[in-house]
C-alpha positions in Angstrom: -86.0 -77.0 -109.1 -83.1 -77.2 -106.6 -79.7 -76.3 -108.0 -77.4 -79.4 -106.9 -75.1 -78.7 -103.9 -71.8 -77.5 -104.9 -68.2 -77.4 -102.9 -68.1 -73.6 -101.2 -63.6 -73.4 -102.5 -62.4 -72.3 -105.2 -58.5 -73.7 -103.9 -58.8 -77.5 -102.1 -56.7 -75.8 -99.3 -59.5 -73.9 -98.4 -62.4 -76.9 -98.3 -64.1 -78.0 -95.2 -65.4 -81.4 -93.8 -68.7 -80.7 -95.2 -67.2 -79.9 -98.5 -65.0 -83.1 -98.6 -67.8 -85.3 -97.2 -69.6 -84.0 -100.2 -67.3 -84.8 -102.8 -67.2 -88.2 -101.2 -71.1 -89.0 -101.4 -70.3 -87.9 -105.2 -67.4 -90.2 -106.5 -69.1 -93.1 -104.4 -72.5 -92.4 -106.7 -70.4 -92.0 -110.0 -68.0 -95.0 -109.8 -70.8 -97.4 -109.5 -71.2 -96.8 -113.1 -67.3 -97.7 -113.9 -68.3 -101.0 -114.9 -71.3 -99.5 -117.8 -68.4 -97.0 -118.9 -65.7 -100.0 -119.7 -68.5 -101.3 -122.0 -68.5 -98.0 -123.3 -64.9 -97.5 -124.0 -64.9 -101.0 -125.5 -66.8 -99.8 -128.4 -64.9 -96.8 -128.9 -61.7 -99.3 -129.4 -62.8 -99.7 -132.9 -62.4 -95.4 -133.2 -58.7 -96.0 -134.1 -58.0 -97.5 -137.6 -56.8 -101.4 -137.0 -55.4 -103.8 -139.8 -56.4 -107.0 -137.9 -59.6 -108.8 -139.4 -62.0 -108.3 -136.3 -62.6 -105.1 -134.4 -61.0 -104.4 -131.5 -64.2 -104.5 -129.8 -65.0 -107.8 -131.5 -61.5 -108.9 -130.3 -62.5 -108.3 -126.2 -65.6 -110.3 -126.7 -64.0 -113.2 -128.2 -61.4 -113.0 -125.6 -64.1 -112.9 -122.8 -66.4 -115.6 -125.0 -63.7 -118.3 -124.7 -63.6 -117.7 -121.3 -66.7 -117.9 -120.3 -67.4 -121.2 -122.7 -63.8 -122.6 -120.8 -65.6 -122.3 -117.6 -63.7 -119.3 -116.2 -64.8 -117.6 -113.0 -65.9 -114.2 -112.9 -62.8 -112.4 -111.9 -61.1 -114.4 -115.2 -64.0 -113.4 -117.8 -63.6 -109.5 -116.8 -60.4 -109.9 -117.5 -60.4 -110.9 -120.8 -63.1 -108.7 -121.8 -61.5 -105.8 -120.6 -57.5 -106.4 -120.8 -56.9 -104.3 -124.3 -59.6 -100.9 -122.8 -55.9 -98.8 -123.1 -55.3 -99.7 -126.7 -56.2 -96.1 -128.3 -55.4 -94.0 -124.7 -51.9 -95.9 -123.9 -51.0 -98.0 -127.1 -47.4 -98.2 -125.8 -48.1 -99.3 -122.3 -52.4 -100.8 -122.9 -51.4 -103.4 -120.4 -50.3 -101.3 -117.6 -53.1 -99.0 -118.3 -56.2 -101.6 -117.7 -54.2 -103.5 -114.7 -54.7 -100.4 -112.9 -58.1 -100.1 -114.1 -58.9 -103.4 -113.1 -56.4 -103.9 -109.7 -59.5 -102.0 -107.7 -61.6 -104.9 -107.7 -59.9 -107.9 -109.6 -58.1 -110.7 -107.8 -54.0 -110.0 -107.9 -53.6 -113.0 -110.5 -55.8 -111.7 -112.7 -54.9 -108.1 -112.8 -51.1 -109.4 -112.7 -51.6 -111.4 -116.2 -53.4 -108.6 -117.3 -50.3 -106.0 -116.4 -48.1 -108.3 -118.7 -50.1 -110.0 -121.2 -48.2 -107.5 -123.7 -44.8 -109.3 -123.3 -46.1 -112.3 -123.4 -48.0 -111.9 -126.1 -44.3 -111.2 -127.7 -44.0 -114.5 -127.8 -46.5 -115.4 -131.0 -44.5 -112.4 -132.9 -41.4 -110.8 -131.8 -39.4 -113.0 -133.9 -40.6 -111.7 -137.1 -38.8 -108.3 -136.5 -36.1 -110.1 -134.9 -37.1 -109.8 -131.4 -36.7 -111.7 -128.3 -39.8 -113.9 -128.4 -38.8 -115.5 -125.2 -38.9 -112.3 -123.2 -41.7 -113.0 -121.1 -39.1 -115.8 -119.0 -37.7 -113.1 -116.9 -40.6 -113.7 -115.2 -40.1 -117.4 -115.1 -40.3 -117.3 -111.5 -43.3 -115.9 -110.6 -46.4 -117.6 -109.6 -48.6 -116.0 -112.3 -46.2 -116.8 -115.5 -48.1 -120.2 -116.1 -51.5 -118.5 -116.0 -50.0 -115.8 -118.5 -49.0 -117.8 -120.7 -52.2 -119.8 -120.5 -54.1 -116.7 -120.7 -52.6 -115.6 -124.4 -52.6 -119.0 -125.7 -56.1 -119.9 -125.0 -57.9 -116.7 -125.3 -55.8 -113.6 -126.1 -54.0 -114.8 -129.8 -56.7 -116.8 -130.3 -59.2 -113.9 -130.8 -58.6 -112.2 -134.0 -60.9 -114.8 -136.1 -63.4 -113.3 -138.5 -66.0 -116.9 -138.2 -66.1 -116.9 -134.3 -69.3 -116.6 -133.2 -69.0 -114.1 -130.1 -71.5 -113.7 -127.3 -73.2 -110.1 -127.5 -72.1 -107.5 -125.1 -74.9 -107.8 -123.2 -74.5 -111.4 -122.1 -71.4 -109.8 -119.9 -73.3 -106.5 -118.1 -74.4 -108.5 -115.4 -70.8 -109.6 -114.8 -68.8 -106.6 -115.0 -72.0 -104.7 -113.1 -71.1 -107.5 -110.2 -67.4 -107.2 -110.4 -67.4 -103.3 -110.5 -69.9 -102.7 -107.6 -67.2 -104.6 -104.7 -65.6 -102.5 -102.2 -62.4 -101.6 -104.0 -59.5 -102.9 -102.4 -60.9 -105.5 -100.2 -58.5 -108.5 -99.2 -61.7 -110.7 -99.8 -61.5 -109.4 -103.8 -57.7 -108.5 -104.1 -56.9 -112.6 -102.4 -52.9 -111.8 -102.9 -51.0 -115.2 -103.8 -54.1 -117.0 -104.5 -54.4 -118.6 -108.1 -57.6 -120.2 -109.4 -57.6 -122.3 -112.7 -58.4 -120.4 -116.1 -60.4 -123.7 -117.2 -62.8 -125.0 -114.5 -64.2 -128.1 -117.1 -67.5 -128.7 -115.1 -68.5 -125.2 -115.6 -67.8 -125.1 -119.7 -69.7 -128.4 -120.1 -72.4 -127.1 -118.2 -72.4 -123.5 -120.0 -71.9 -125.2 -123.6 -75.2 -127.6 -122.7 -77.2 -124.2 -121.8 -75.8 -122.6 -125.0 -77.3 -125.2 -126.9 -80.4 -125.8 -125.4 -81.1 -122.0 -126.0 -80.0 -122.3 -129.4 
């Protein structure tokens, strides 16, 4: 059997082209399975103790569940599945933690709502401490602050509800495999300054019709 090729350094400083063309061909191969590993981590969510009455897991697929029965595009359901992956790694800054995850290969809206769904999700409980519920309008003027707040009413409060009937986590592998095998970084992904609805109603009729007709 072949031993696999290895780096010849020991210290970067001392590597080659064919050392560094190597290392290449290797994180090429192994982020094509980003996508399979965010499924992963999204089971290991439910690892850290949690008071709510679903999972944390359970949570992401509701999340991504409404999205996908509202019709959302792709770039919107990956989103929502995969907006809380930094809740046990980063659980001061979870928001800021899967926005970078996700900027790669998500559309700028997206990965913007995602980057502060945290402060907007304020808004459903700050005031119960005596916080500012309201502190998500210091980003009033953005372009992304309607589809924020969109994105927390319809999908990410919504989500903790022990009766919802999620779709399974395999429903979405063929979605995030899709979304996590573009080119990373590519203007035709990234689309700065565009915005796309949340709710496309066509599409959710159309999905709700097939859900029933396979029920």
């Amino acid at each position: 059997m072949t031993a696999e090729r290895r780096v010849k350094f020991s210290r970067m400083a001392d590597g080659d082209q064919d050392d560094f063309a190597l290392l290449d061909q290797h994180e090429r191969a192994s982020a094509k399975a980003v996508g399979q590993r965010l499924l992963a981590t999204l089971e290991m969510l439910d690892d850290a103790p949690s008071a709510y009455r679903v999972s944390r897991s359970e949570h992401s697929l509701q999340c991504a569940t409404r999205a996908w029965f509202d019709g959302a595009d792709s770039d919107w359901i990956a989103a929502a599945l995969l907006h809380d992956i930094g809740d046990i790694l980063a659980p001061y800054n979870h928001d800021e933690y899967a926005a970078a995850v996700l900027r790669p290969y998500l559309r700028e809206q997206c990965t913007w709502v995602v980057r502060h769904h945290g402060i907007f999700q304020r808004y459903y409980y700050a005031h119960q401490f005596g916080g500012d519920r309201e502190a998500r309008r210091k980003y009033r003027d953005n372009d992304y602050f309607d589809d924020a707040v969109a994105f927390c009413e319809r999908w990410d409060q919504a989500s903790f509800d022990p009766s919802f009937v999620s779709l399974p986590m395999d429903h979405f592998r063929p979605l995030v495999d899709e979304v996590f095998s573009r080119e990373p970084y590519a203007a035709c992904n990234i689309l700065p300054a565009v915005r796309l609805p949340l709710v496309d109603a066509r599409k959710a009729a159309s999905r709700r019709n097939d859900a029933v007709s396979a029920a």
